[in-house]
DOPA-285995 format. One record per atom (N, C-alpha, C): residue number from 1; residue in one letter; atom name; x, y, z. Coordinates in steps of 0.02 Angstrom, whole numbers, always signed. Example, Ala and Ser with C-alpha at 12.3 -4.5 7.8 and 13.67 -1.06 7.14 Angstrom:
2
+------+------+------+--------+--------+--------+
! resi ! resn ! name !     px !     py !     pz !
+------+------+------+--------+--------+--------+
!    1 !    a !    N !   +660 !   -284 !   +390 !
!    1 !    a !   CA !   +615 !   -225 !   +390 !
!    1 !    a !    C !   +660 !   -165 !   +390 !
!    2 !    s !    N !   +642 !   -112 !   +354 !
!    2 !    s !   CA !   +684 !    -53 !   +357 !
!    2 !    s !    C !   +645 !     +2 !   +394 !
+------+------+------+--------+--------+--------+
END
This chain:
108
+------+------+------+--------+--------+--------+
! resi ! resn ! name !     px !     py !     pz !
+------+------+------+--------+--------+--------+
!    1 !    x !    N !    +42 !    -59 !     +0 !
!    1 !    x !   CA !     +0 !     +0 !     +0 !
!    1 !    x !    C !    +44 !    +62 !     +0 !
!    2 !    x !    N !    +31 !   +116 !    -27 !
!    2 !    x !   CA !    +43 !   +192 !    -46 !
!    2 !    x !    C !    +60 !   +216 !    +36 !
!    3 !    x !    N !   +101 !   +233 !    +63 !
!    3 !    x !   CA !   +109 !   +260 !   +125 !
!    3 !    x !    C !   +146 !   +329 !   +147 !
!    4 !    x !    N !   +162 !   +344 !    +71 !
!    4 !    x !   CA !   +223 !   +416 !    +55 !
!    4 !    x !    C !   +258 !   +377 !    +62 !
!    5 !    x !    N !   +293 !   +356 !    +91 !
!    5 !    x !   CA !   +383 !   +328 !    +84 !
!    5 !    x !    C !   +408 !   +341 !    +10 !
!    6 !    x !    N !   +383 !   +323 !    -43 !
!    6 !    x !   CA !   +420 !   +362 !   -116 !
!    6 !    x !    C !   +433 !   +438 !   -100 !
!    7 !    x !    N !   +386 !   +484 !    -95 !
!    7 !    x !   CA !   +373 !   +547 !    -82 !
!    7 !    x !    C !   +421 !   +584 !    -71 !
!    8 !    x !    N !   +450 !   +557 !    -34 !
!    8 !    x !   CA !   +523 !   +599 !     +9 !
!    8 !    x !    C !   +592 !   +600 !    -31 !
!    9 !    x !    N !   +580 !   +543 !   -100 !
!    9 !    x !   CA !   +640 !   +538 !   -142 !
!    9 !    x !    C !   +648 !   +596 !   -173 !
!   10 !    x !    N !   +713 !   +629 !   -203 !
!   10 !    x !   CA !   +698 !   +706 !   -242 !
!   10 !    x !    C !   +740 !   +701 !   -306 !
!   11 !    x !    N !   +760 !   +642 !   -310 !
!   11 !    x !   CA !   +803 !   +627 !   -364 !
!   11 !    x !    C !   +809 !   +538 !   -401 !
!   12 !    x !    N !   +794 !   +532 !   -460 !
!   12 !    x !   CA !   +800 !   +467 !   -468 !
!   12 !    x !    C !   +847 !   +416 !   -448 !
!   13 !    x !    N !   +894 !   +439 !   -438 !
!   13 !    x !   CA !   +957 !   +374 !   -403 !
!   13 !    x !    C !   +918 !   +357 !   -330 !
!   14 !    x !    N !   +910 !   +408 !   -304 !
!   14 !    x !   CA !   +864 !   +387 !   -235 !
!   14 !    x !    C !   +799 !   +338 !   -245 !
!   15 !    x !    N !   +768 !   +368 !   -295 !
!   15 !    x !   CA !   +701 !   +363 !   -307 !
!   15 !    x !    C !   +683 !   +267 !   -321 !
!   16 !    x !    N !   +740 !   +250 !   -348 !
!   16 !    x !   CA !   +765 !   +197 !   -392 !
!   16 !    x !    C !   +787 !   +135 !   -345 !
!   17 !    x !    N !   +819 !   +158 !   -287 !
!   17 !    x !   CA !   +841 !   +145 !   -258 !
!   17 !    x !    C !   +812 !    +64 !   -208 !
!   18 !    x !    N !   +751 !    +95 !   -170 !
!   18 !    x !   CA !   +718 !    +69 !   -122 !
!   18 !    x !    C !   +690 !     -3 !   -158 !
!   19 !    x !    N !   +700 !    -77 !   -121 !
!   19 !    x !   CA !   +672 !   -128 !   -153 !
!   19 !    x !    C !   +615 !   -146 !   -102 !
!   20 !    x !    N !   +574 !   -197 !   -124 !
!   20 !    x !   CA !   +538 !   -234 !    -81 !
!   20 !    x !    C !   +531 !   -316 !   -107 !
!   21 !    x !    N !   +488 !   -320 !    -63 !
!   21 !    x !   CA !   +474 !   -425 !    -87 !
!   21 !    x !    C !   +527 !   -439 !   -106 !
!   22 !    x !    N !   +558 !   -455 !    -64 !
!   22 !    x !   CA !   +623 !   -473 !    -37 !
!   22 !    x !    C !   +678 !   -479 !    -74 !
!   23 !    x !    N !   +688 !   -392 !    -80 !
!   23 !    x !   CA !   +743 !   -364 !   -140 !
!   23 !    x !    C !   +736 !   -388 !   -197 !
!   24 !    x !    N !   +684 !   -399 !   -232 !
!   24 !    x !   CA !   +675 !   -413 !   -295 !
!   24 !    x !    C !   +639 !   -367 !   -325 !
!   25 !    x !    N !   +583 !   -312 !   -297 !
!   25 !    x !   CA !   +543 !   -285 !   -357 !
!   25 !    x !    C !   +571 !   -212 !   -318 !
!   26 !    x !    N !   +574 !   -162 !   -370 !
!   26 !    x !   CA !   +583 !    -95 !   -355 !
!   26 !    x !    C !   +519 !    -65 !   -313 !
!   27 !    x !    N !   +522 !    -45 !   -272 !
!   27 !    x !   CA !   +441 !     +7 !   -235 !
!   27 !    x !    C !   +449 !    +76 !   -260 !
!   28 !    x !    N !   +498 !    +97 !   -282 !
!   28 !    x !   CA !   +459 !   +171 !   -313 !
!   28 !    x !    C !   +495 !   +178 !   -395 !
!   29 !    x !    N !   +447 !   +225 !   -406 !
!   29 !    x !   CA !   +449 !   +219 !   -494 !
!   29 !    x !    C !   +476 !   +317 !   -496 !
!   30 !    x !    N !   +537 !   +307 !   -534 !
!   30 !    x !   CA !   +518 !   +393 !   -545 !
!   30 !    x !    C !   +480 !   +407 !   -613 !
!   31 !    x !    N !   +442 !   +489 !   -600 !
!   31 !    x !   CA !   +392 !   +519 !   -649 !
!   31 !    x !    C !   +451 !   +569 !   -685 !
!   32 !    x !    N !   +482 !   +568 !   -748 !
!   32 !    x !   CA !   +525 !   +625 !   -773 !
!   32 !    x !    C !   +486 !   +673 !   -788 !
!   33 !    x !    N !   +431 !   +667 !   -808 !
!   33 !    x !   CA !   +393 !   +738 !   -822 !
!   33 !    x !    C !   +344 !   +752 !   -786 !
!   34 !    x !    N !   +378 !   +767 !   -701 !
!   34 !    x !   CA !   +360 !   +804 !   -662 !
!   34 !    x !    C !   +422 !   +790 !   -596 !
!   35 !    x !    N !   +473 !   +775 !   -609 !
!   35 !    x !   CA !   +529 !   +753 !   -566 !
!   35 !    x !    C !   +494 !   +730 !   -480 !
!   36 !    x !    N !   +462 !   +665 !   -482 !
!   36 !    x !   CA !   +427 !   +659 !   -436 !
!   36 !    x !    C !   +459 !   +576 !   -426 !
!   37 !    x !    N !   +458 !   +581 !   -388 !
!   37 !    x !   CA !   +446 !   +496 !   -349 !
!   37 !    x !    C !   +386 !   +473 !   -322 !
!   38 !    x !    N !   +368 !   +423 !   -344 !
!   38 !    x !   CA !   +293 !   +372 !   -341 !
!   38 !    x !    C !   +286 !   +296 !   -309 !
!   39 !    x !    N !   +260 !   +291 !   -272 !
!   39 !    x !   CA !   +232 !   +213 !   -261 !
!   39 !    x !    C !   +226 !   +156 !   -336 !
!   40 !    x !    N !   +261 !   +135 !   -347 !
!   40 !    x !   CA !   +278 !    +61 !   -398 !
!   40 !    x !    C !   +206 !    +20 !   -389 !
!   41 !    x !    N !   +152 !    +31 !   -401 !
!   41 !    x !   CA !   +108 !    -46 !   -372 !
!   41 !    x !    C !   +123 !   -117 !   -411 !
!   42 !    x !    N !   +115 !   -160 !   -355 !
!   42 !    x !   CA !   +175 !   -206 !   -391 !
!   42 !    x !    C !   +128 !   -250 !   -444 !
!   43 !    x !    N !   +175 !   -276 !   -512 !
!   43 !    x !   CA !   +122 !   -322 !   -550 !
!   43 !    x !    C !   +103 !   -384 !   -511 !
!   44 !    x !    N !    +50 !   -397 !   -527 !
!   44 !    x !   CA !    +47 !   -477 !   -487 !
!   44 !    x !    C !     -4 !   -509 !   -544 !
!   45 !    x !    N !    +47 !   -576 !   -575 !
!   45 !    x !   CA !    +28 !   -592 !   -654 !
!   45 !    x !    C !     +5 !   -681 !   -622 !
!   46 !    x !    N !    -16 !   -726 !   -671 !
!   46 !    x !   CA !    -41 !   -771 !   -640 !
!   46 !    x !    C !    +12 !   -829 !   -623 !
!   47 !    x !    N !    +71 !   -798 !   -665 !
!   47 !    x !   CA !   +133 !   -852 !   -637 !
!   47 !    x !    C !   +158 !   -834 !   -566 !
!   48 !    x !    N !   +167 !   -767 !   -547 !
!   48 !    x !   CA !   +179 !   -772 !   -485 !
!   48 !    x !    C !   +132 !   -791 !   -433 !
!   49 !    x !    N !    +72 !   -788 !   -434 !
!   49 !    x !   CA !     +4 !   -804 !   -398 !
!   49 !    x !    C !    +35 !   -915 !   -398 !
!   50 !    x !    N !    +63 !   -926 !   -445 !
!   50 !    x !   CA !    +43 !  -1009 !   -464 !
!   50 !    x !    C !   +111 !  -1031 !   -400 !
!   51 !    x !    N !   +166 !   -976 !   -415 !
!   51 !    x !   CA !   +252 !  -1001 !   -389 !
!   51 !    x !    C !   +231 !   -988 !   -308 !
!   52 !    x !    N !   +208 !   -909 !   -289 !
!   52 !    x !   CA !   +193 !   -911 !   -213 !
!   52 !    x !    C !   +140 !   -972 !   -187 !
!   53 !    x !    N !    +71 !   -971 !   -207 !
!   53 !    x !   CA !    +66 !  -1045 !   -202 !
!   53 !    x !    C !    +71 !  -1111 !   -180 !
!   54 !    x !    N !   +127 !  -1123 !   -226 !
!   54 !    x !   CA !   +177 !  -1161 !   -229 !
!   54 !    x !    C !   +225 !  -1163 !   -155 !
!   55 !    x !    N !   +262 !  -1110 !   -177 !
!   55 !    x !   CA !   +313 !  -1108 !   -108 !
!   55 !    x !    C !   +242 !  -1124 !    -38 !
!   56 !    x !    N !   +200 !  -1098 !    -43 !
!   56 !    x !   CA !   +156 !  -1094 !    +24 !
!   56 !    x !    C !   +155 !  -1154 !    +31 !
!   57 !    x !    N !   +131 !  -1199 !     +3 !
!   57 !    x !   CA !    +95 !  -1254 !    +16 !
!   57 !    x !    C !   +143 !  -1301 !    +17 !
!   58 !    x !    N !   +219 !  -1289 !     +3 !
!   58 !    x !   CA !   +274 !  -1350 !     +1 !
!   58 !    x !    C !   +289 !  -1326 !    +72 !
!   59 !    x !    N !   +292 !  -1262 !    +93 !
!   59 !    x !   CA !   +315 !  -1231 !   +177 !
!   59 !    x !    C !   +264 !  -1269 !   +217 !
!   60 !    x !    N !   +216 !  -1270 !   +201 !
!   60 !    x !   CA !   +144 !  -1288 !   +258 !
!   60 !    x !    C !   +168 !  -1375 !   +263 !
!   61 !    x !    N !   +168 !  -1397 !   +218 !
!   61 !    x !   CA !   +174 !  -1473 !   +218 !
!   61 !    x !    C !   +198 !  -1510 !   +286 !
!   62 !    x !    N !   +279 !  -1476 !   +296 !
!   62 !    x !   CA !   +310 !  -1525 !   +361 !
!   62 !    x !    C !   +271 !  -1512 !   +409 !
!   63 !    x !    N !   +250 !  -1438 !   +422 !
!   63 !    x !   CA !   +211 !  -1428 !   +494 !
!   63 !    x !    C !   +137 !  -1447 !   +464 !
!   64 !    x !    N !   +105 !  -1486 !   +432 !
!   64 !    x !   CA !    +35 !  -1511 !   +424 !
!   64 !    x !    C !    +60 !  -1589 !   +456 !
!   65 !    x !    N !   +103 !  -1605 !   +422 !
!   65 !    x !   CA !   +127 !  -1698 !   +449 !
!   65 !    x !    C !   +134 !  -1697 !   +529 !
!   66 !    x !    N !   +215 !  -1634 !   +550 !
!   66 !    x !   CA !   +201 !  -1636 !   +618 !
!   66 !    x !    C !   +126 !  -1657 !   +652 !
!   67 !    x !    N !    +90 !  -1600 !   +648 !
!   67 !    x !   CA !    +24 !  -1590 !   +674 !
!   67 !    x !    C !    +15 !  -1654 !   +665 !
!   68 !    x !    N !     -9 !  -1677 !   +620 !
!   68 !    x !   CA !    -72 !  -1738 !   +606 !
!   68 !    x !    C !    -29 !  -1791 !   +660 !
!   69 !    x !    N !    +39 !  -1810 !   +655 !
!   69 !    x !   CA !    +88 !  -1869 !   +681 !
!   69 !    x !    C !    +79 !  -1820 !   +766 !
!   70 !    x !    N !    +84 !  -1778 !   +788 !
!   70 !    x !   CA !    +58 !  -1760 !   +857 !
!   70 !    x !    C !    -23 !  -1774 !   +869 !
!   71 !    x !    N !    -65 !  -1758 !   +834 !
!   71 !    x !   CA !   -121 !  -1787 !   +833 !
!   71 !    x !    C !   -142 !  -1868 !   +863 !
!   72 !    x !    N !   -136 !  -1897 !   +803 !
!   72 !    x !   CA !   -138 !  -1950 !   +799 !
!   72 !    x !    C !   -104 !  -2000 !   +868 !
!   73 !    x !    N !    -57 !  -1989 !   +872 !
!   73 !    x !   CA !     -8 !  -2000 !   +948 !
!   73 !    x !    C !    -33 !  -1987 !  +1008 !
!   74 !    x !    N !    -73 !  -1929 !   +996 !
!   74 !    x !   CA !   -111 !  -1912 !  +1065 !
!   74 !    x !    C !   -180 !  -1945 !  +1072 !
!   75 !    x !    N !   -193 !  -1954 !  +1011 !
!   75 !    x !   CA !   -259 !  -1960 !  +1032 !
!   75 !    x !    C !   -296 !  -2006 !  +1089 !
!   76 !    x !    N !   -348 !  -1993 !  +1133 !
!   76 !    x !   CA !   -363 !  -2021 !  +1179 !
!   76 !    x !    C !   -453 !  -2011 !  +1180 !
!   77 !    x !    N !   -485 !  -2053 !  +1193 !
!   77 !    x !   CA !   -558 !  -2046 !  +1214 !
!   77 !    x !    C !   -603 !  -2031 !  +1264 !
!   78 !    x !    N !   -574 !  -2046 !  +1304 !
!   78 !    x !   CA !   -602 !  -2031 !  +1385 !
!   78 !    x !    C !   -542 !  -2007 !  +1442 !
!   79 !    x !    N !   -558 !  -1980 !  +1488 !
!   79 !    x !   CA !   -518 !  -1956 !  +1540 !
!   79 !    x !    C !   -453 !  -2011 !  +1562 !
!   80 !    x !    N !   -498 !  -2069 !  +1581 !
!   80 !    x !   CA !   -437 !  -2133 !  +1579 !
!   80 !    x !    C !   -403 !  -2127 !  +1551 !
!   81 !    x !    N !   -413 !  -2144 !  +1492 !
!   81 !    x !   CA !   -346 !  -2145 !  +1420 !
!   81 !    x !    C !   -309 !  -2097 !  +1419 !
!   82 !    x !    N !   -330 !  -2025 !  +1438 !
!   82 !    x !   CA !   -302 !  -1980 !  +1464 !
!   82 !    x !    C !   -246 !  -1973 !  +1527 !
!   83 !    x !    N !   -281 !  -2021 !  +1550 !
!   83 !    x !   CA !   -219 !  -2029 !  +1645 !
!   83 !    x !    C !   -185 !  -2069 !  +1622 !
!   84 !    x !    N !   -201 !  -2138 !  +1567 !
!   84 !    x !   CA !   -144 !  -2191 !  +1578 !
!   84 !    x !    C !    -92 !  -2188 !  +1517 !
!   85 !    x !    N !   -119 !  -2095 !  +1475 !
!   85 !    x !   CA !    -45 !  -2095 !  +1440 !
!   85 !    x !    C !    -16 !  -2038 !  +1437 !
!   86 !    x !    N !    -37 !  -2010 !  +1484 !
!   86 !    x !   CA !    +17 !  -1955 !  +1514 !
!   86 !    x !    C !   +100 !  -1934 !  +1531 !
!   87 !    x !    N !    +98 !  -1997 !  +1547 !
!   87 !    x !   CA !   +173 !  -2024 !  +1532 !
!   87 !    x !    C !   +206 !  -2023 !  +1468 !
!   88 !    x !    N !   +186 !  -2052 !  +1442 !
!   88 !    x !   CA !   +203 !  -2056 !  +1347 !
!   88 !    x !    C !   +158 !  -2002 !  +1316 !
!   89 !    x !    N !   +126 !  -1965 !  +1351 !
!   89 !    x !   CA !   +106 !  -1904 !  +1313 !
!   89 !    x !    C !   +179 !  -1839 !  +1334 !
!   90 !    x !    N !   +201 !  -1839 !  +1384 !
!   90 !    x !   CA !   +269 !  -1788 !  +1401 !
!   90 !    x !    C !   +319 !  -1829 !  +1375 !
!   91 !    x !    N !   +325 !  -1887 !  +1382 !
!   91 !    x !   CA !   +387 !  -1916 !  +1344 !
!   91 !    x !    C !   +396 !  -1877 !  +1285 !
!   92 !    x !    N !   +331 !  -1901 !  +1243 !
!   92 !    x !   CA !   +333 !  -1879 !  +1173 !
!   92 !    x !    C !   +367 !  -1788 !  +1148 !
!   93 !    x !    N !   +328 !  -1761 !  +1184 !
!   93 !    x !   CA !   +359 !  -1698 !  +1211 !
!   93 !    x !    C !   +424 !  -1683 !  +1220 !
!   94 !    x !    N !   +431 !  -1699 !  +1263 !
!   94 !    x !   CA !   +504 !  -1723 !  +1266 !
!   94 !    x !    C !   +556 !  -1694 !  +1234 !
!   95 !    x !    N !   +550 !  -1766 !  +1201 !
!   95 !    x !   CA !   +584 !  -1777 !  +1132 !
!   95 !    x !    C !   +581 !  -1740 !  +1081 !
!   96 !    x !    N !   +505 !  -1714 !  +1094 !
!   96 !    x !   CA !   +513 !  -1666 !  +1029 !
!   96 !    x !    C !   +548 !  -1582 !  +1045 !
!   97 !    x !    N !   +555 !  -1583 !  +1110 !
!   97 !    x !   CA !   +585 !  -1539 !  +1143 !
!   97 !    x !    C !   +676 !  -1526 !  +1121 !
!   98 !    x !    N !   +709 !  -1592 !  +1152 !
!   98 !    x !   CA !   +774 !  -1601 !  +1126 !
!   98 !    x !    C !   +775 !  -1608 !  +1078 !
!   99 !    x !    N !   +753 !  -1599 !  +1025 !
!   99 !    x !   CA !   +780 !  -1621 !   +926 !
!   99 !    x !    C !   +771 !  -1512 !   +926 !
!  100 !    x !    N !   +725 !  -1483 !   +961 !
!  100 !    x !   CA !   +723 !  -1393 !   +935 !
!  100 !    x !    C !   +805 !  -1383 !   +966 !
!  101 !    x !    N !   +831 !  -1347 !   +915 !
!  101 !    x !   CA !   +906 !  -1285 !   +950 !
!  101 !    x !    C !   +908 !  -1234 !  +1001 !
!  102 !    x !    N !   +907 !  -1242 !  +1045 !
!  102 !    x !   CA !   +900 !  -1173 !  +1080 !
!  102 !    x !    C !   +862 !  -1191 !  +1142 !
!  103 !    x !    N !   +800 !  -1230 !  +1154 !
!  103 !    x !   CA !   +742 !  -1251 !  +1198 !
!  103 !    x !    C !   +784 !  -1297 !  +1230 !
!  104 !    x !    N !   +784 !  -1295 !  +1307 !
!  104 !    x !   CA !   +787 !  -1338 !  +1376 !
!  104 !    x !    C !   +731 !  -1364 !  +1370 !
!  105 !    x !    N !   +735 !  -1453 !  +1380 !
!  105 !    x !   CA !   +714 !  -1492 !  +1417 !
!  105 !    x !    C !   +647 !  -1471 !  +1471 !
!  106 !    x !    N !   +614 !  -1493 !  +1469 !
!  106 !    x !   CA !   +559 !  -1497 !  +1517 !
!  106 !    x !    C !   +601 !  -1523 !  +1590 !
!  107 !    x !    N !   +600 !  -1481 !  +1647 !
!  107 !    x !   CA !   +591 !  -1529 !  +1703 !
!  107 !    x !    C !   +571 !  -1591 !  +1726 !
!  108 !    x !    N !   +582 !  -1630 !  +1759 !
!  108 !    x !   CA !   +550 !  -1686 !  +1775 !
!  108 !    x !    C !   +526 !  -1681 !  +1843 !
+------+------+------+--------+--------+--------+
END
C-alpha cells in the first residue's frame, strides 16, 4: 500500500533505489515529467500467484505432517486414556523438545 515513503525521494538514483518483496521488485517508480517519486504498485501476473502458491503449500506441508503425527499419537477418548498416557504423552514432548536448538528440556 501507498504510505508516502516514495514521496520523500527528490532525485532518481534515490528514487530507484528502495526494493521490496524481498529485494527483488523496485517500490518506487520515478515520474520525469514532473521530477517526482511514486509508489511502484507491484504487478501480480498469474505465474507469480501459481510459484507463491507453490512455495506456500510446500512450507505448510512439514508442519501439516508434524500436526497430524502429534495428533494421531495423542489421541485419547475418555479421561482414563487420558491418565494412563500421560506419561508417553510428556515423553513424546520431550523428545520433541530435545531435537528444537535453543529449547531446555522440560523438568522432571
Amino acid at each position: 500500500a501507498d504510505d508516502g515513503f516514495c514521496e520523500r525521494f527528490k532525485t532518481q538514483a534515490s528514487c530507484d533505489s528502495p526494493v521490496s518483496v524481498a529485494n527483488i521488485v523496485k517500490a518506487c517508480q520515478w515520474h520525469t515529467e514532473n521530477t517526482s517519486c511514486a509508489f511502484r504498485r507491484p504487478a501480480v501476473n498469474f505465474v507469480h500467484l501459481v510459484l507463491f502458491t507453490i512455495f506456500v503449500t510446500v512450507g505448510c506441508a512439514p508442519v501439516s505432517a508434524l500436526l497430524e503425527t502429534c495428533i494421531r499419537r495423542l489421541r485419547f477418548s475418555t479421561i482414563r486414556d487420558f491418565a494412563a498416557k500421560r506419561h508417553e504423552i510428556m515423553a513424546f514432548f520431550r523428545k520433541l523438545l530435545h531435537r528444537l536448538p535453543g529449547v531446555s528440556p522440560l523438568d522432571e
